[in-house]
C-alpha positions as CSV (number, residue, x, y, z in Angstrom):
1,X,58.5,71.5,90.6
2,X,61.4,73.9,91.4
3,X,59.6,76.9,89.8
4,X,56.5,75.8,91.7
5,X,58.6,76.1,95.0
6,X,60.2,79.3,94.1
7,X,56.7,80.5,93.3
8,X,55.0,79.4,96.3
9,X,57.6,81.2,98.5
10,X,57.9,83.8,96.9
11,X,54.4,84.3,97.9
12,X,54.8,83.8,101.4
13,X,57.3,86.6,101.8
14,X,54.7,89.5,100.1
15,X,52.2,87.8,102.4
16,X,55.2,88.8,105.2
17,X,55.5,91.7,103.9
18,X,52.1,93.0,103.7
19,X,52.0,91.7,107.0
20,X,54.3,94.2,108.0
21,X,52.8,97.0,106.2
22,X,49.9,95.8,107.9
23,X,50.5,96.0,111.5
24,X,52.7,98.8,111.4
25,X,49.9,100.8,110.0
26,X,46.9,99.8,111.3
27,X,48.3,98.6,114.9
28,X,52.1,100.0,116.1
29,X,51.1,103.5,114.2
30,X,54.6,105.1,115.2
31,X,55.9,108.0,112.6
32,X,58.9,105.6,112.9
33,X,57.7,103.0,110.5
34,X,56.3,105.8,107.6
35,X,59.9,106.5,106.6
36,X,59.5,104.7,102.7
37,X,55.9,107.2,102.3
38,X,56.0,110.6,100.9
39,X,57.4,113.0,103.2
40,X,54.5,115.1,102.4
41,X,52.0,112.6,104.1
42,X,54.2,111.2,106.9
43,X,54.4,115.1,108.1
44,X,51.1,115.0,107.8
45,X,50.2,111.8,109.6
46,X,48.8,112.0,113.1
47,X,50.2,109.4,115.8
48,X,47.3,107.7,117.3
49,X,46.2,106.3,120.9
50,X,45.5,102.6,121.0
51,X,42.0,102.1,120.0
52,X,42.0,98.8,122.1
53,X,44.4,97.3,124.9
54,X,47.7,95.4,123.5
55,X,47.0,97.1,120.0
56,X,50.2,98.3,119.8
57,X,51.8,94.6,121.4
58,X,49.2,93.1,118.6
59,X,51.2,94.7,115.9
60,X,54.7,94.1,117.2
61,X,53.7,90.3,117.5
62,X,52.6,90.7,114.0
63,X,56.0,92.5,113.2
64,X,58.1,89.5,114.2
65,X,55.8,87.3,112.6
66,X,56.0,89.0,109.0
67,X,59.8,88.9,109.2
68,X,59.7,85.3,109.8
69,X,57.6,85.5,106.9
70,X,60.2,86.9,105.5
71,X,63.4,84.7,106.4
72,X,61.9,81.9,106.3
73,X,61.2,81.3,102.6
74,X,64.9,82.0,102.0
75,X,65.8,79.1,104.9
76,X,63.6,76.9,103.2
77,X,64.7,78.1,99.4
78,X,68.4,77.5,100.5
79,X,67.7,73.9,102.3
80,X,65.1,72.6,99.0
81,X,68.0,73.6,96.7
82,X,70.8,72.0,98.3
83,X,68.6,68.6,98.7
84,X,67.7,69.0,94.8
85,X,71.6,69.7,93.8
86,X,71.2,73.1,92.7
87,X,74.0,74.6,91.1
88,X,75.0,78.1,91.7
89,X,73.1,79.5,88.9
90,X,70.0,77.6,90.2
91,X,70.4,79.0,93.3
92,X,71.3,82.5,91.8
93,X,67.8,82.6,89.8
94,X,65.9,81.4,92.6
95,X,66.7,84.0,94.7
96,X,66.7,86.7,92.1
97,X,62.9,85.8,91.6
98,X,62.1,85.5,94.9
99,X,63.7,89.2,95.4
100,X,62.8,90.2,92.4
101,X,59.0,89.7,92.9
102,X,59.1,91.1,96.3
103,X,60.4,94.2,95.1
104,X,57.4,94.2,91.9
105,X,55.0,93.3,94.7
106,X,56.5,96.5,96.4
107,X,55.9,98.7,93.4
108,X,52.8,97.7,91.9
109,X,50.8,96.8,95.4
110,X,52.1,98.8,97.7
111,X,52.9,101.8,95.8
112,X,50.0,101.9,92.9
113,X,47.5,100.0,94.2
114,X,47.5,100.7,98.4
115,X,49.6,104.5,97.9
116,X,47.5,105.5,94.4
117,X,44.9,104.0,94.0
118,X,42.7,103.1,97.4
119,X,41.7,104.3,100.5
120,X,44.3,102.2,102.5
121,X,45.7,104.9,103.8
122,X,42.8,107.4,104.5
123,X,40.9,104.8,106.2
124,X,43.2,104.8,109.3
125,X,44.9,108.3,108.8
126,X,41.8,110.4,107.1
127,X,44.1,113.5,107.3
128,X,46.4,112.2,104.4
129,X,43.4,112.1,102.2
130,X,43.6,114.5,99.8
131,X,47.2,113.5,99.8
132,X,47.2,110.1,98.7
133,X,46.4,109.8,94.6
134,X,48.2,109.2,91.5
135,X,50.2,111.9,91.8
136,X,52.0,110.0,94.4
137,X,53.1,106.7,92.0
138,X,57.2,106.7,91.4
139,X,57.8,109.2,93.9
140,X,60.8,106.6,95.2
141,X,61.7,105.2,92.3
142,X,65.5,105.4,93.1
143,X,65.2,103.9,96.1
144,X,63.2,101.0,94.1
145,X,66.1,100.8,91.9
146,X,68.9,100.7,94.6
147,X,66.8,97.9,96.3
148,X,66.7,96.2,92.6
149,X,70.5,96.7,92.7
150,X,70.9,95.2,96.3
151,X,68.5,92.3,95.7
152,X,71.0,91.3,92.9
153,X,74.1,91.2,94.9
154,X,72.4,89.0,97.8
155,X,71.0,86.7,95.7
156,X,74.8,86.4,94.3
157,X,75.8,85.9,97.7
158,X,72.9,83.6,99.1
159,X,73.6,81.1,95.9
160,X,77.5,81.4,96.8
161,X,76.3,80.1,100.6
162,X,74.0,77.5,98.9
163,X,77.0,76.3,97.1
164,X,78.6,75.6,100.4
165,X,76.7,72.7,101.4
């Protein structure tokens, strides 16, 4: 049942996450939130009007939903392991695969599927079209591995808190 749990949210945070891909793409649009794409498409990327009233509000209500998305599977992580007794190690691994996913979800969704391999991008930016491709897979593959890096220290420290109580 534990694995199931750890499973399920880790789930629910690359549904927050695509969530914020989502409506900071398609609704805020601000060059502010391309900073992880290419350099070559974000100069490229055009900032758009709102294509309906509150689009822009829409996506920032969005935004704050996807990082409760986010936090909220490690709340609930941290409170279903102290109520099971976890030990630090239990702790440790769930929140290594819960990390750990997110950050494979990152890399193989977002970045071969959405950035490689679809017309995500194109559809609401058409001038990045003959820029998005293949070509474009592991173009940030440090930063994936200094997030990878990262995601092991806090889920050292997030099973040292769930130790606490």
């Amino acid at each position: 049942m534990r694995y199931l749990i750890t499973g399920i949210l880790s789930l629910i945070m690359m549904l927050g996450f695509f969530l914020m891909l989502w409506s900071a793409v398609v609704f805020i649009q601000n060059k502010k939130f391309f900073s992880s794409a290419p350099k070559v498409i974000v100069d490229r990327v055009e900032v758009k009007k709102e294509r309906f009233k509150g689009q822009h509000a829409l996506g920032y209500i969005l935004l704050v939903l996807s990082f409760i998305l986010l936090v909220a599977p490690i709340v609930y992580g941290m409170y279903d392991g102290v109520k099971r007794g976890f030990n630090y190690w239990d702790f440790f691994i769930r929140f290594l695969v819960m990390t750990v996913s997110l950050k494979l979800f990152d890399i193989i969704f977002f970045d071969l599927v959405l950035l490689c391999h679809s017309n995500f991008f194109p559809h609401y930016y058409p001038e990045v079209k003959d820029l998005v491709g293949p070509q474009n897979f592991g173009y940030n593959k440090w930063t994936h591995i200094i997030h990878i890096i990262i995601f092991i220290g806090v889920s050292f420290l997030l099973a040292f808190i769930g130790t606490l109580f």
